[in-house]
C-alpha positions as CSV (number, residue, x, y, z in Angstrom):
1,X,-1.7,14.3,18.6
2,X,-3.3,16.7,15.6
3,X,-7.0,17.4,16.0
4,X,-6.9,15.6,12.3
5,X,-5.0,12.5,13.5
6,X,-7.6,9.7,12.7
7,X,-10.7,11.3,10.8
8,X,-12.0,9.6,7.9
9,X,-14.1,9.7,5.3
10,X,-16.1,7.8,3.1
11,X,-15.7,8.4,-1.0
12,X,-19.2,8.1,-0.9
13,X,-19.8,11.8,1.1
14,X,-16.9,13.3,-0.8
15,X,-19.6,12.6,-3.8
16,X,-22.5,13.9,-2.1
17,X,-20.5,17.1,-1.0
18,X,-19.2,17.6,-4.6
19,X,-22.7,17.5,-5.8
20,X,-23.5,20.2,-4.1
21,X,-24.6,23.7,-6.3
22,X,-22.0,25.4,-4.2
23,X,-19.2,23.5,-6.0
24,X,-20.0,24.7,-9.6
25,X,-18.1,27.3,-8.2
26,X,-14.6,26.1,-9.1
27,X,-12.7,28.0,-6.4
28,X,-15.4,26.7,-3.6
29,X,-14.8,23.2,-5.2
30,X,-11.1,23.3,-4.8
31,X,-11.5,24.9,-1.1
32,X,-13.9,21.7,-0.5
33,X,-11.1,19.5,-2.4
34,X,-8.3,21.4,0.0
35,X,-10.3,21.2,2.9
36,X,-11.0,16.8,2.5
37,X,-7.5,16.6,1.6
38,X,-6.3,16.8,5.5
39,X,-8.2,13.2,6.3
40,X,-8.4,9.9,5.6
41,X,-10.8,9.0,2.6
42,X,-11.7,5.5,2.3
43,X,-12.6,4.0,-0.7
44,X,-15.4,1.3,-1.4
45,X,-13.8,-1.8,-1.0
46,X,-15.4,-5.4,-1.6
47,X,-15.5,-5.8,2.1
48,X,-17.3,-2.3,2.1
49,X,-19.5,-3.4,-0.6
50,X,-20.7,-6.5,0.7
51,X,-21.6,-4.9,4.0
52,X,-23.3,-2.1,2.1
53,X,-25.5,-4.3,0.6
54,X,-26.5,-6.3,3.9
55,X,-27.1,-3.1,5.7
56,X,-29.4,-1.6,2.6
57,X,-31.3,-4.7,2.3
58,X,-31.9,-5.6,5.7
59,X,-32.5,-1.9,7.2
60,X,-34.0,-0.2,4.1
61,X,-31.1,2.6,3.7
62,X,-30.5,4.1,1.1
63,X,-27.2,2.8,-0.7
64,X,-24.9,5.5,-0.4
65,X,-25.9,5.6,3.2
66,X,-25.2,2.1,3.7
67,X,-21.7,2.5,2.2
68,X,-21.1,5.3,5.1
69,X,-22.2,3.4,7.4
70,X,-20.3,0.1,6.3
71,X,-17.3,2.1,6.4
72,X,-17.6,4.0,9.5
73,X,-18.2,0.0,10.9
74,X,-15.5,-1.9,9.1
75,X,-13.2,0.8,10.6
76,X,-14.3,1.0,14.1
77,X,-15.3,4.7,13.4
78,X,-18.1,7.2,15.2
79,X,-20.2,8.3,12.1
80,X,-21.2,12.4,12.6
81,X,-24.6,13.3,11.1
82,X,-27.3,15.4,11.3
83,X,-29.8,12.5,10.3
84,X,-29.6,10.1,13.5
85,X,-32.6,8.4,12.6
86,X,-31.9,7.6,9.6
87,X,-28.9,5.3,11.3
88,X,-30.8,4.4,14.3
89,X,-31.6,0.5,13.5
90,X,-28.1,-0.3,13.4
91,X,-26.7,-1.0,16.8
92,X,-23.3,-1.7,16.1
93,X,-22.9,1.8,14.3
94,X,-21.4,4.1,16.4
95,X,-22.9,7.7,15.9
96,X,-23.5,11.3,16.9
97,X,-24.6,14.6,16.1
98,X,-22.0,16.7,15.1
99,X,-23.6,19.6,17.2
C-alpha cells in the first residue's frame, strides 16, 4: 500500500494554502500545486454543504472550517490540525495533531 493511498483533502484548505504570501512566488505555488496533486481533493458537494452549514450554525465554526470538517465526516476521514480546539465540540469528527 503507498503512504499516499487514501489521503484527502478538502478544496477548501487547498484555498487557504494558496492564500498563503509564500505562493506569490509562482515556483513555490506550483511546488504546493505538485505537492496536493498526489491526494485526493474533494470538492464541496451539496451533501458537504448542507453539513457545513449545520456544523457552522450549531457549533459557531467558522465556514471554511465547517466545510473541513463536513468533509473529513462525510468521508469517514481523521482530520490533522494544529487547532484541536477549534474542532473539539464535534464528537463524531475524528481528529489529531499532526505532531
Amino acid at each position: 500500500m503507498s503512504t499516499n493511498e487514501g489521503i484527502i483533502f478538502s478544496a477548501i484548505t487547498e484555498a487557504e494554502l494558496l492564500a498563503g504570501k509564500a505562493n506569490s512566488d509562482n515556483d513555490k505555488r506550483e511546488r504546493l500545486l505538485h505537492f496536493l496533486h498526489r491526494w485526493d481533493k474533494k470538492v464541496v458537494d451539496n451533501a458537504v454543504s448542507a453539513l457545513a452549514g449545520d456544523i457552522s450554525r450549531t457549533y459557531g465554526l467558522s465556514i471554511p472550517d465547517a466545510i473541513i470538517a463536513a468533509t473529513c465526516i462525510l468521508n469517514n476521514a481523521e482530520l490533522l490540525t494544529k487547532n484541536l480546539k477549534d474542532f473539539k465540540k464535534l464528537k463524531e469528527l475524528k481528529m489529531r495533531s499532526p505532531y
